[in-house]
C-alpha positions in Angstrom: 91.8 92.4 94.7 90.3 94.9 97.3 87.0 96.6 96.4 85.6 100.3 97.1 83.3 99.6 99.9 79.6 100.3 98.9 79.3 103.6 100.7 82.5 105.2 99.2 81.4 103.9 95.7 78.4 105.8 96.4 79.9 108.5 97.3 82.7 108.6 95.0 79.4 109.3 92.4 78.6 112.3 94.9 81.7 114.1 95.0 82.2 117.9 94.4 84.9 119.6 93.2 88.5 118.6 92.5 89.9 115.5 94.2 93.5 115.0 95.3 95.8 113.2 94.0 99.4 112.2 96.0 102.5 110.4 95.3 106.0 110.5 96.6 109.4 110.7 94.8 112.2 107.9 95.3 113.6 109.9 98.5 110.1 110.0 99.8 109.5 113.4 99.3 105.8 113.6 98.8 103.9 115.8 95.6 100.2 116.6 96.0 98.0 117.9 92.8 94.6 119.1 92.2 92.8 116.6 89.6 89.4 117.4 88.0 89.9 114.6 84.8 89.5 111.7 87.5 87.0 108.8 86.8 85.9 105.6 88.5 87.0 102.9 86.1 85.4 99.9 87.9 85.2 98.9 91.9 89.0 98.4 92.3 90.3 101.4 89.8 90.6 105.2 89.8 91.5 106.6 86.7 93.1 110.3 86.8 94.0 111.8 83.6 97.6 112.8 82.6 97.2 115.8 80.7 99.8 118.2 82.4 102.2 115.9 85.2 105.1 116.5 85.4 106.6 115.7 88.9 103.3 113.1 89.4 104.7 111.4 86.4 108.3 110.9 87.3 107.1 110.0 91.1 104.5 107.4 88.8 107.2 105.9 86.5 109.8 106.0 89.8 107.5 102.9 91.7 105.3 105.5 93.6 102.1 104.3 95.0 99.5 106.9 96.0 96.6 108.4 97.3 93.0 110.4 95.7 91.3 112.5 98.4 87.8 113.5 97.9 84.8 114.9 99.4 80.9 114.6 98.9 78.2 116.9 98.4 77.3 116.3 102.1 80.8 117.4 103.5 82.3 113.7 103.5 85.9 112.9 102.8 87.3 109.8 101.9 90.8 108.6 101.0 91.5 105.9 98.7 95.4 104.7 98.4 96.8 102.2 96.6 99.0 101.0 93.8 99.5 103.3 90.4 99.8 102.0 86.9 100.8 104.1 84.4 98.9 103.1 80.7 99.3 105.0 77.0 97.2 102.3 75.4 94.9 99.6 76.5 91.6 99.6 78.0 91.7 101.9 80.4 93.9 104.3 78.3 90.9 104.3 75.9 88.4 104.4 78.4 89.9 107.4 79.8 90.2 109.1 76.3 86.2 108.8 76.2 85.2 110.8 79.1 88.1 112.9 79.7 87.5 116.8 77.9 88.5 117.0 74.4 90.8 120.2 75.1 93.1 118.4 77.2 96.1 116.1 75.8 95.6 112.7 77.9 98.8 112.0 77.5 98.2 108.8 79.6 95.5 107.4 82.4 97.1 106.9 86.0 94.9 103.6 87.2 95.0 103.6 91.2 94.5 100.4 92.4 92.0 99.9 95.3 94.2 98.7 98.7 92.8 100.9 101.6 89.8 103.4 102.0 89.6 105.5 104.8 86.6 108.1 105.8 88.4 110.5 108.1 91.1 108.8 110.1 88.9 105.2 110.1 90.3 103.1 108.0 87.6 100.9 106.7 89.6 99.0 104.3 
């Protein structure tokens, strides 16, 4: 299974503001959101929060794969894209429960699975 290279785990830890989160409907329509409850969950997982999808979630349940675009304190962007698995109980459910805010619903954590990183338009994974 792929990794986050060093550098964008680092800077995955630097990141400021919201990050990006993209997916594409069965006609391949695609459906961009702004995501603040987003989490590292290990090397190979982002974990984004579902407290209010609604078109995310049926592009999710539909076979959708995705993408999480975010930038660093120093002005860096990086794109991560990969494979989405959709979880309402389980380990990374329950992770996500612990550090996302209380006031929110978590109705479920979106995992995206690590297959390419890019910084700009290099791809470096």
């Amino acid at each position: 299974m792929p990794v986050l290279p060093k550098n964008v785990s680092k800077a995955w830890d630097e990141k400021k503001g919201p990050a990006i989160f993209s997916t594409v409907d069965k006609n391949g329509v695609p459906n961009a959101i702004y995501v603040t409850c987003v989490n590292k969950f290990n090397e190979e997982t982002i974990v984004i929060a579902d407290n209010f999808f609604n078109k995310t979630q049926k592009n999710i349940l539909a076979g959708s794969k995705g993408s999480i675009l975010f930038i660093t304190d120093k002005d860096e962007s990086f794109q991560i894209k990969g494979t989405i698995e959709y979880f309402i109980e389980g380990n990374i459910f329950d992770d996500m429960k612990k550090w996302n805010p209380k006031q929110h619903p978590g109705h479920a954590a979106t995992a995206l699975k690590v297959e390419e990183v890019y910084s700009g338009s290099e791809k470096i994974l």
